[in-house]
C-alpha positions as CSV (number, residue, x, y, z in Angstrom):
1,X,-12.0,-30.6,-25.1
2,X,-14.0,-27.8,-23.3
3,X,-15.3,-30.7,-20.6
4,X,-11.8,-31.5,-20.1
5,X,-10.3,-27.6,-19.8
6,X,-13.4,-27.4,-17.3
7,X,-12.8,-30.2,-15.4
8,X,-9.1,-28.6,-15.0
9,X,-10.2,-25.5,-13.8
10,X,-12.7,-27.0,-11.4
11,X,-10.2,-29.3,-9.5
12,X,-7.3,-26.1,-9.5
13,X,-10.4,-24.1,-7.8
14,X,-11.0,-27.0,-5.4
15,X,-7.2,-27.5,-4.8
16,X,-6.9,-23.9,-4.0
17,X,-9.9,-23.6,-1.5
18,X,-8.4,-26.8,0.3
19,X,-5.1,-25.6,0.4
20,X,-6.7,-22.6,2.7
21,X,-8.7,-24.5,4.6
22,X,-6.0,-27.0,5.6
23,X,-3.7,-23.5,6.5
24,X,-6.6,-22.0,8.7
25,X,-7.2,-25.4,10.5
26,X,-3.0,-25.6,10.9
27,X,-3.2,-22.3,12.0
28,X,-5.0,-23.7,15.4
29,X,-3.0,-26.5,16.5
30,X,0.3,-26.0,18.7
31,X,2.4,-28.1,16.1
32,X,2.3,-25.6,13.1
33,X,2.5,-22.8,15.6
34,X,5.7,-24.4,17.3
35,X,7.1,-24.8,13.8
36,X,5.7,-21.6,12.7
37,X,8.0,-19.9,15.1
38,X,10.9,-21.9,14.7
39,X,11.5,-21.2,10.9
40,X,10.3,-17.7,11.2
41,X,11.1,-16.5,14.6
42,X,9.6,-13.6,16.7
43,X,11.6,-10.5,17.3
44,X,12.9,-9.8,21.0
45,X,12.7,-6.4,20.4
46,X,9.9,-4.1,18.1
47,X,13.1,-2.6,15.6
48,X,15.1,-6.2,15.7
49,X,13.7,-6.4,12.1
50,X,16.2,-3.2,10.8
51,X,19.2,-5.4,11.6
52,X,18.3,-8.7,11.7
53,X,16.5,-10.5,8.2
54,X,15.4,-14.1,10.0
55,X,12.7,-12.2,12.1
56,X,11.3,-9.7,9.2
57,X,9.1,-12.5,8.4
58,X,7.0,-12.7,11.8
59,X,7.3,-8.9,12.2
60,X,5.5,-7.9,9.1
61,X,2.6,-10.1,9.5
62,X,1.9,-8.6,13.0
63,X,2.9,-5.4,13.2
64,X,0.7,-4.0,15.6
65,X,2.2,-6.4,18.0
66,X,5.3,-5.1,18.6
67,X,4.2,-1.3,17.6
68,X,1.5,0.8,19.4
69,X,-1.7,0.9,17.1
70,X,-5.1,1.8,16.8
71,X,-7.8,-0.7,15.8
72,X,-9.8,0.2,12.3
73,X,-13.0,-2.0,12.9
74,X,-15.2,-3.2,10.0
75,X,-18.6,-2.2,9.3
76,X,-21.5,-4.4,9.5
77,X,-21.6,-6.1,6.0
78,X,-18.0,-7.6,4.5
79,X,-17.8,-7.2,0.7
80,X,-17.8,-10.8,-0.6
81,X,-15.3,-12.5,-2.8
82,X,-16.1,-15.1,-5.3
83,X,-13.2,-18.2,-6.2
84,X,-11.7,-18.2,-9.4
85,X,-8.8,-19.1,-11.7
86,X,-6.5,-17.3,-13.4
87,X,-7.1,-18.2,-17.2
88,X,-3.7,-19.5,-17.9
89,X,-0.3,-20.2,-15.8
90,X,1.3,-17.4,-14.9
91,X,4.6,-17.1,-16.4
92,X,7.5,-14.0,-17.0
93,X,11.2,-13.0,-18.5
94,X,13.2,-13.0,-15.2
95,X,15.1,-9.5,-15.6
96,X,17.8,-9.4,-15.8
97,X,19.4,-12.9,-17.0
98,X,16.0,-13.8,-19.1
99,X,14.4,-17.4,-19.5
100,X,10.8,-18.0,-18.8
101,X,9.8,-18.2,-14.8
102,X,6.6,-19.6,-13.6
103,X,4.5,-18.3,-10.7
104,X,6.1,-21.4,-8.2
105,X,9.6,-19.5,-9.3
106,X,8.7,-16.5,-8.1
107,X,7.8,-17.6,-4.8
108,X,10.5,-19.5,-4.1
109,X,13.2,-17.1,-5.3
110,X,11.7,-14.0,-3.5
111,X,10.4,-13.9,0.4
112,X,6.8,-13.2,-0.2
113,X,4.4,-13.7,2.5
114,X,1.3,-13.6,0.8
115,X,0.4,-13.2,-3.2
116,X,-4.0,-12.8,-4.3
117,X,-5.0,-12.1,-7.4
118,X,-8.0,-10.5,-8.0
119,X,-10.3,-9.1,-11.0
120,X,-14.0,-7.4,-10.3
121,X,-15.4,-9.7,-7.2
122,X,-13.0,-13.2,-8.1
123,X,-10.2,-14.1,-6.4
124,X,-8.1,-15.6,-8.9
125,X,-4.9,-17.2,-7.2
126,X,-4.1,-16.7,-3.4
127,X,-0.5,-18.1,-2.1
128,X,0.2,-17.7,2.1
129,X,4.3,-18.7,1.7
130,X,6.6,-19.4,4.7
131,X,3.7,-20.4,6.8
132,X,1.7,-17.1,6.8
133,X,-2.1,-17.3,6.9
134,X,-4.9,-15.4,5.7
135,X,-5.8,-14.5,9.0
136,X,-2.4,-12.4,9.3
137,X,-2.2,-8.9,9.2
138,X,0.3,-7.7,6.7
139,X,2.2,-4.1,7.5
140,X,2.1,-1.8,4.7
141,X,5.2,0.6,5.0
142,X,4.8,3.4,2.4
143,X,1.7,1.8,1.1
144,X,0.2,3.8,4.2
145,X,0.7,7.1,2.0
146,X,-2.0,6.1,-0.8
147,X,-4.3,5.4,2.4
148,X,-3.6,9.5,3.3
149,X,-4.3,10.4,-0.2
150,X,-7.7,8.7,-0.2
151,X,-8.4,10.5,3.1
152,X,-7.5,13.5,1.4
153,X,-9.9,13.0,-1.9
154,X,-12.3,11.9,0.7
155,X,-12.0,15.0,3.0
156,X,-11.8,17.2,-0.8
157,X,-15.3,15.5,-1.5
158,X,-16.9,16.5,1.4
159,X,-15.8,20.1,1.1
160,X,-14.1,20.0,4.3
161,X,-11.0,20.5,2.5
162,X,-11.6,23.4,0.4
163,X,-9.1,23.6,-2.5
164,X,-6.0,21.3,-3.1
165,X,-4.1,24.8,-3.8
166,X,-4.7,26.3,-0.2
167,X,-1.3,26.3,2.0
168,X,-1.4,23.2,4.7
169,X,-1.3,25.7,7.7
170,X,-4.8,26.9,6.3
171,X,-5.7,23.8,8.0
172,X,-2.8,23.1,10.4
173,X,-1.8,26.7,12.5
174,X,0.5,24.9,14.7
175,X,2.9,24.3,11.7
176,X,2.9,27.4,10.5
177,X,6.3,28.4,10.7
178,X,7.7,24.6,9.3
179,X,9.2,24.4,6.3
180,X,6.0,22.8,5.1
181,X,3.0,25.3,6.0
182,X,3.0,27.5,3.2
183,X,2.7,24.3,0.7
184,X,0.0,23.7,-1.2
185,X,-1.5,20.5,-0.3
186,X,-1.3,19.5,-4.3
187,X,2.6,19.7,-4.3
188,X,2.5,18.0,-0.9
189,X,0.8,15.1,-2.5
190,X,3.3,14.8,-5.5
191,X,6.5,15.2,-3.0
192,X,7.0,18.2,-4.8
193,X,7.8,20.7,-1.8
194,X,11.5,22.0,-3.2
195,X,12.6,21.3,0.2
196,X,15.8,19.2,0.3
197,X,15.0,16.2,2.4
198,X,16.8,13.0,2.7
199,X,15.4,10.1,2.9
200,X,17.5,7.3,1.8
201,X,17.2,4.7,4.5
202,X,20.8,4.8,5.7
203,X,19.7,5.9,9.7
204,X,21.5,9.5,9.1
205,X,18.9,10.9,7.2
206,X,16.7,13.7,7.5
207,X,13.9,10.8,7.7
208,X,15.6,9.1,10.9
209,X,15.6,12.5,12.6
210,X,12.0,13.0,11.7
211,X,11.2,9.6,12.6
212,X,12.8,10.1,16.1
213,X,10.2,13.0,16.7
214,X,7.7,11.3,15.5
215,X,7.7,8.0,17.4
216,X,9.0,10.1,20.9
217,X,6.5,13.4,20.5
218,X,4.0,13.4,17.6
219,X,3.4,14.2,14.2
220,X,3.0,18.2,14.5
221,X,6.7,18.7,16.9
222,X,8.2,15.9,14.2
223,X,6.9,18.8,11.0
224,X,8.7,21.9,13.1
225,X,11.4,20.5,13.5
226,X,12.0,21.1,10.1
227,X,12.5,25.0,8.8
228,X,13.1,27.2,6.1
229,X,12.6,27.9,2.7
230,X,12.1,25.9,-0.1
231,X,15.7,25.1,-2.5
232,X,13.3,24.3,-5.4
233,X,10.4,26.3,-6.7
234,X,7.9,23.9,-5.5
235,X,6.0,21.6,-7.5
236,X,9.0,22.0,-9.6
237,X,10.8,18.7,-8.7
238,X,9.9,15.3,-7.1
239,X,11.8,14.6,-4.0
240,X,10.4,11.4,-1.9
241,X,9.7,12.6,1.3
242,X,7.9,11.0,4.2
243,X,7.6,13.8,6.1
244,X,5.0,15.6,3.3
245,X,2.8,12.1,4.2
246,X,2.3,13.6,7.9
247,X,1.5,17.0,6.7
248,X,-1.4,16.0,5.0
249,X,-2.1,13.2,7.9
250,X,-2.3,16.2,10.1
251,X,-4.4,18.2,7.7
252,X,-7.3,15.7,7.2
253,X,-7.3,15.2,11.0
254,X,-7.9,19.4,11.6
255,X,-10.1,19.5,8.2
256,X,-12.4,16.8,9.6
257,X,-12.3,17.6,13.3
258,X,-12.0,13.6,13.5
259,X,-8.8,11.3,14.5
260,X,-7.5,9.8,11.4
261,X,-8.3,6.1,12.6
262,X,-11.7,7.2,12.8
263,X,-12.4,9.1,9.6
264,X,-10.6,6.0,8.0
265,X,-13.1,3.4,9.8
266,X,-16.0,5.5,9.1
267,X,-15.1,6.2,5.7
268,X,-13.1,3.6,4.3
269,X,-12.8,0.3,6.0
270,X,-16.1,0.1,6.8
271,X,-17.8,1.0,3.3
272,X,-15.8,-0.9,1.6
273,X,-16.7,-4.1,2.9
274,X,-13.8,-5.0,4.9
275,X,-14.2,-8.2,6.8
276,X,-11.2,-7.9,9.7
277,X,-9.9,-4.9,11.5
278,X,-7.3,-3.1,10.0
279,X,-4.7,-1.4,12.4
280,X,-2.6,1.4,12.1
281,X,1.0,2.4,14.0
282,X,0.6,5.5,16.3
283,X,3.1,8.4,16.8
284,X,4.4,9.6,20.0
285,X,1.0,11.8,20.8
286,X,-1.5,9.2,19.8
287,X,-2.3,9.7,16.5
288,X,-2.0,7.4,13.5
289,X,1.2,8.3,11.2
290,X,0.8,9.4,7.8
291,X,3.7,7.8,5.7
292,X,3.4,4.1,7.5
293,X,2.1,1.8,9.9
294,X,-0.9,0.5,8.3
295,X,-1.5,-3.7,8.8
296,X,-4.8,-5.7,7.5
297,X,-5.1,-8.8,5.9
298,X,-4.1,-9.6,2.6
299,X,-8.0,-10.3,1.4
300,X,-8.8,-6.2,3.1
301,X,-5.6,-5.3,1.5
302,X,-7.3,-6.5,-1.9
303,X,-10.7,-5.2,-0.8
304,X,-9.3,-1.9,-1.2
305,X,-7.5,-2.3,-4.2
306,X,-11.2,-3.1,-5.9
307,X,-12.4,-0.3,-4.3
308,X,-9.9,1.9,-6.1
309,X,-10.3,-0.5,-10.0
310,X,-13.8,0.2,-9.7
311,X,-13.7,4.0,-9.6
312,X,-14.0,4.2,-6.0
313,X,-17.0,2.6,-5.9
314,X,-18.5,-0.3,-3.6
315,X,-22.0,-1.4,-4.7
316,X,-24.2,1.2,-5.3
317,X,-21.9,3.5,-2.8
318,X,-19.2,6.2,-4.1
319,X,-16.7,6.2,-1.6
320,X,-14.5,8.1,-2.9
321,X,-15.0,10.3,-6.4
322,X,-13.6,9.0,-9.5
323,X,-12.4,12.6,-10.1
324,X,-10.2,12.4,-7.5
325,X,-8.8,8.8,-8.6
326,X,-8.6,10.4,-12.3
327,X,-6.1,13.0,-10.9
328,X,-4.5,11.2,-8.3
329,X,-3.5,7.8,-10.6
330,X,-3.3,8.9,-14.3
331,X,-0.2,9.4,-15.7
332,X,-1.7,11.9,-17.9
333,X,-3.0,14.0,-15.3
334,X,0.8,14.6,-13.7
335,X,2.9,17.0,-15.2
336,X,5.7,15.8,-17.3
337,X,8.1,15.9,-14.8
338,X,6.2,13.2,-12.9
339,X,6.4,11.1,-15.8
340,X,8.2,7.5,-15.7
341,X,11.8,8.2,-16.5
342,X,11.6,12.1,-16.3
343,X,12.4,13.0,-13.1
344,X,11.0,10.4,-10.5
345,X,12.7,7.0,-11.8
346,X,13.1,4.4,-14.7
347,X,10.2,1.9,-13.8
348,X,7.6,4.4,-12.3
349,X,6.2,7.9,-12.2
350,X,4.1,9.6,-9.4
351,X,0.9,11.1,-8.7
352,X,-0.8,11.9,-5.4
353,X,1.0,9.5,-3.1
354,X,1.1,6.6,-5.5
355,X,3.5,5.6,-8.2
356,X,2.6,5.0,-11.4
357,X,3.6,2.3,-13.7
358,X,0.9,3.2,-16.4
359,X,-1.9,5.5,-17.2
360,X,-4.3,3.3,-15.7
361,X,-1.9,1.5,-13.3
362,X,-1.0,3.2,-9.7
363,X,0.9,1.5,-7.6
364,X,0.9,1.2,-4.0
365,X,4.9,0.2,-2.7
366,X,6.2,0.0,0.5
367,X,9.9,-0.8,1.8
368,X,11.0,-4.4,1.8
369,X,8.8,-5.6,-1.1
370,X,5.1,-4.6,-0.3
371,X,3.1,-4.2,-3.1
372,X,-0.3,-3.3,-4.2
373,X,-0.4,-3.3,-8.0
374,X,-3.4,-1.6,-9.9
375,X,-4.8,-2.1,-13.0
376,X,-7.9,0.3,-13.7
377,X,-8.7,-0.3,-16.8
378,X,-9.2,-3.8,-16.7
379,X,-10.4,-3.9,-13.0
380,X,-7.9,-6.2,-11.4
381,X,-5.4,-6.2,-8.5
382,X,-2.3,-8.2,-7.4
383,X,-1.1,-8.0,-3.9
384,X,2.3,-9.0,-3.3
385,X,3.2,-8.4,0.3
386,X,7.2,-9.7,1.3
387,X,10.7,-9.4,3.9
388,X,12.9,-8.4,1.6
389,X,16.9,-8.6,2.9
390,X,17.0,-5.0,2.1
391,X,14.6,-1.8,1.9
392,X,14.9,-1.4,-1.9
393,X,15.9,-3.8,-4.2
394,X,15.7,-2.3,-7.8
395,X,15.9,-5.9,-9.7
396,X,13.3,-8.0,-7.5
397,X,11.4,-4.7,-8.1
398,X,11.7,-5.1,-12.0
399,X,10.8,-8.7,-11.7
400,X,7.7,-7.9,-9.3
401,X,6.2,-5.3,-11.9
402,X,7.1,-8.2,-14.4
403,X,4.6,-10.7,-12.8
404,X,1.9,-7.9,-12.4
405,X,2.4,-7.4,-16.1
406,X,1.7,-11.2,-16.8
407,X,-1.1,-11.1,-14.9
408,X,-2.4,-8.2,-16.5
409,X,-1.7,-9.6,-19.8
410,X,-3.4,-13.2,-19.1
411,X,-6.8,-11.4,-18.5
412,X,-9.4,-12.4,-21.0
413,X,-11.0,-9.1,-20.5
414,X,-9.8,-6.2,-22.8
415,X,-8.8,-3.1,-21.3
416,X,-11.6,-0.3,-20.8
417,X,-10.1,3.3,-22.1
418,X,-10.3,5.8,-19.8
């Protein structure tokens, strides 16, 4: 019987490896490309993806195509990745209706463009759906703002940024007189300002307006045009807010003396072992945007989401403290009101730029479906990145956290308490 279970696992391993090989050979020949485009056409314009579904697809698996970005290079030595198997099907309870779904369900009911799971160094099942390859490089949306929180921890390590209490125009003059730069950098990070921004995708938004600044004259005009005084005490109330993303962006940047692309290639990408470039979007001044824009490759995507399981550790290297990680992605470590349910939502709470679905699982989300679920204390990650037909779709988001939980729950190895 164990022969035979073996034998099973060893032709799913092959089957998978093949599966990828065929894609990347596809990927070069004129006839996949042709039909490539036709079922998942390009946009004519950048922002055709807002109002139009068919070309979300092609736009979020080459986003620094259409949208002015910097290039994150690699560092000499890729971290590598072993094939493996998950240790049984996956399978879930499809909310809300019920009945057993299996992993081929999931994929076809929901437009994901690529799926890896991952535990320690094994890849255990990768999927590239509706003719995306691993070569691709998959936007991020709001997943960007964990990437600023790292920065942050990273910059807090280094003592460059001296105390997550100090005010963000300790660091930032030129904002100053915003509404944001007499925050503390640790109610930035938990969207916990008390100012009242919108941001609620509907294009009249206090986010649109920002956005508008952003993309036409730069992070630091974009953060004055906002004024006044706070309506909550802050760190008194979650409020989801890009805008706090950019603030600490912009705070890193004058902390380090470094552009953010840099500091994130020099302290990041390139210690963790990612094999491609990563890019990020840049605002209308030329420097990378806080709260969005980041695109890499769904295996870098992963890369970093073992950097983060492992304690932020790569090898022998700490690249970023597991201090930091303790306080930024523990539930426990959040005051109550950044609890699931009290305050922030039903499914997740939040803690330094990342939701958090558990006390050892943080979350990186982005608009549309992007996903990078966490799962400390057993060491394993699932990517799901996706083109939803809206921004936020609170039942495929149910479902999505559903999957992660099989996942989780299918791991032979027993969690690790914190």
């Amino acid at each position: 019987m164990r022969n035979k279970q073996a034998m099973v696992q060893l032709h799913r391993m092959l089957a998978m490896g093949l599966l990828l090989f065929v894609g990347c050979a596809q990927a070069e020949t004129p006839a996949f490309l042709a039909e490539r485009e036709k079922n998942f056409p390009s946009p004519s314009a950048a922002k055709d993806y807002q109002t139009f579904a068919p070309v979300r697809v092609a736009t979020f698996s080459n986003w620094a195509k259409y949208f002015s970005s910097c290039t994150i290079e690699p560092g000499p030595h890729s971290r590598s990745l072993a094939q493996g198997q998950l240790p049984r099907p996956l399978s879930y309870s499809r909310f809300p209706i019920g009945g057993t779904r299996t992993l081929d369900d999931f994929v076809d009911a929901y437009p994901v463009t690529s799926l890896i799971a991952a535990q320690a160094d094994k890849i255990l099942e990768e999927r590239y759906p509706r003719m995306r390859l691993p070569s691709d490089k998959f936007a991020s949306f709001s997943m960007a703002k964990s990437i600023t929180s790292l920065l942050v921890g990273i910059a807090l390590d280094e003592g460059k940024i001296a105390s997550l209490d100090d005010p963000a125009s300790k660091y930032v003059p030129a904002i100053a007189d915003s509404a944001y730069g007499a925050i503390s950098l640790r109610h930035l990070l938990r969207m916990s300002s008390g100012m009242n921004y919108s941001e609620n995708y509907s294009g009249r938004d206090d986010n649109a307006r920002m956005q508008g600044y952003l993309e036409s004259q730069g992070s630091i005009v974009a953060i004055n045009v906002f004024k006044g005084k706070p309506f909550h005490t802050p760190g008194s109330k979650f409020n989801y807010a890009g805008i706090e993303s950019i603030v600490l962006n912009q705070v890193v940047a004058h902390a380090t003396g470094q552009p953010i692309c840099q500091y994130m290639q020099e302290k990041i990408w390139g210690p963790m072992g990612a094999q491609d470039s990563g890019t990020w979007q840049l605002d209308g001044a030329g420097q990378a945007m806080g709260q969005m824009g980041f695109a890499a490759t769904a295996r870098d995507w992963v890369r970093l989401g073992l950097m983060i399981v492992n304690d932020g550790k790569v090898g022998d290297r700490q690249v970023i403290s597991k201090s930091y990680l303790d306080e930024a992605t523990r539930m426990s470590a959040q005051p109550e009101h950044f609890h699931k349910g009290n305050g922030v939502n039903r499914l997740y709470g939040y803690g330094y730029q990342f939701w958090l679905l558990g006390e050892s699982q943080p979350v990186m989300l982005g608009v549309f479906g992007q996903h990078l679920f966490l799962d400390r204390s057993r060491k394993a990650v699932l990517l799901i990145t996706s083109a939803w037909p809206s921004t936020l779709m609170p039942l495929y988001s149910m479902n999505y956290s559903r999957l992660f939980e099989a996942f989780t729950d299918s791991l032979d190895t027993p969690p690790i308490k914190p």
